[in-house]
C-alpha positions in Angstrom: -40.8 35.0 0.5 -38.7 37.6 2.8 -39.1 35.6 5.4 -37.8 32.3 3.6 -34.7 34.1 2.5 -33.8 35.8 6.1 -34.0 32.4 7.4 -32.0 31.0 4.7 -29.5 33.5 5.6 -29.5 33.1 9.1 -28.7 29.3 8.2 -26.1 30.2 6.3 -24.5 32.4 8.5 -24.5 30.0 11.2 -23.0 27.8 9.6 -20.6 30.2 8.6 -19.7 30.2 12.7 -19.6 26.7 13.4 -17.5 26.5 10.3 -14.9 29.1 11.9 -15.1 28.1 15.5 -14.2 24.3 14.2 -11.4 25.9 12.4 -9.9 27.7 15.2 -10.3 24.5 17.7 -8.1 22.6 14.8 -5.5 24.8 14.9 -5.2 25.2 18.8 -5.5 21.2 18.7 -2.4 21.2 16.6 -0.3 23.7 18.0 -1.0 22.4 21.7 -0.3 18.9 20.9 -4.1 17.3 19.7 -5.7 18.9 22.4 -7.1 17.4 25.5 -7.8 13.6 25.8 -10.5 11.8 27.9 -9.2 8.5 28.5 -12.1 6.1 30.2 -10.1 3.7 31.2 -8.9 2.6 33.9 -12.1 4.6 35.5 -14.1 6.8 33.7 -13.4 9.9 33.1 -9.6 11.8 33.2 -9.1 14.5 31.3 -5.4 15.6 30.3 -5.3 19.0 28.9 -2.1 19.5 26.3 -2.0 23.1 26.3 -1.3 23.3 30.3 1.2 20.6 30.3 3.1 22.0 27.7 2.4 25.7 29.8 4.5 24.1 32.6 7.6 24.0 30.8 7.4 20.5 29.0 7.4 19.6 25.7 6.6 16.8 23.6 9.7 14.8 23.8 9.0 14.7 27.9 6.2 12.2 27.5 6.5 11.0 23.9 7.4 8.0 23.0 8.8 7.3 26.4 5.6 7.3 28.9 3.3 7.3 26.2 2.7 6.6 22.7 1.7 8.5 20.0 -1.7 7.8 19.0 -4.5 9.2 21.7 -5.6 6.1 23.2 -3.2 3.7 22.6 -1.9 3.7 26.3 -5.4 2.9 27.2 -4.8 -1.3 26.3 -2.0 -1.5 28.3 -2.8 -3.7 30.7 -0.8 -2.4 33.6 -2.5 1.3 33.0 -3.6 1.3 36.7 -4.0 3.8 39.7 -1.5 1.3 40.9 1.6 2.0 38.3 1.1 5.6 38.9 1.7 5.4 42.3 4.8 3.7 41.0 6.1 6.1 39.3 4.9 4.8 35.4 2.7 6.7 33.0 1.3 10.1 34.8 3.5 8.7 38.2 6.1 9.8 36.7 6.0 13.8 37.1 3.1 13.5 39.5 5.1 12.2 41.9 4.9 15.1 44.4 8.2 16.4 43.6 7.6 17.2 40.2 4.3 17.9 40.2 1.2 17.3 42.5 1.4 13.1 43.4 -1.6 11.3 41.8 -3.2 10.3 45.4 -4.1 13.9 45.8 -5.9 16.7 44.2 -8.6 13.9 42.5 -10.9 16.1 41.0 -8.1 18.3 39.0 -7.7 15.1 36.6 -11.2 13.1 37.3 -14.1 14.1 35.9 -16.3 11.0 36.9 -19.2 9.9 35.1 -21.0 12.8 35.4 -18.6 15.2 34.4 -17.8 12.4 31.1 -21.9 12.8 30.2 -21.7 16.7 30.2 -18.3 16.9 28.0 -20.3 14.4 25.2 -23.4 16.4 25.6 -20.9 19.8 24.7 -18.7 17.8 22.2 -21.7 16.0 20.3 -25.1 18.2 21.8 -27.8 16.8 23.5 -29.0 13.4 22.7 
């Protein structure tokens, strides 16, 4: 009997944790912006982190509505959401230009994640399948 009400506890308290840490993540999500997106298109995977964009001196207003919409995913459909319009200056091109910041035909992996990378942020976000 002990032992079925220390695990019950145990239980409890654990989900006590996740309950707090999901908290927390909410409210960092909504202070930084959402948090970060994955988008899997055009390749899989590029993570954009809001918190360090918005650590480099931008806010909201210098991406939204203009470069990008609203809604996390909803540049995604565009069809002309290419390597190609970055290099010309549309979407992310637009600051990563190499002025602004770093051009988008360098420094890969600090935006690519690849497949691999995609696979190991689910397994964190959703646990092993």
């Amino acid at each position: 009997m002990k032992i079925n009400i220390s695990v019950s506890v145990f239980f409890v308290f654990l989900l006590f944790l996740l309950f707090l840490t999901g908290n927390e993540r909410s409210a960092e999500a909504q202070e930084y912006g959402g948090g970060p997106i994955v988008f899997i298109k055009p390749v899989r995977a590029v993570i954009f982190e809001h918190r360090f964009h918005l650590g480099q001196k931008f806010d909201c207003q210098s991406c939204h509505p203009g470069l990008f919409g609203q809604k996390a995913g909803e540049v995604e459909k565009k069809e002309d959401f290419t390597m190609a319009a970055f290099n010309q200056g549309k979407y992310c091109g637009k600051c990563h230009d190499g002025t602004i910041a770093f051009s988008v035909n360098t420094k890969c992996n600090w935006c690519h994640i690849g497949v691999q990378g995609h696979k190991h942020l689910e397994e964190y976000e959703l646990g092993p399948k």
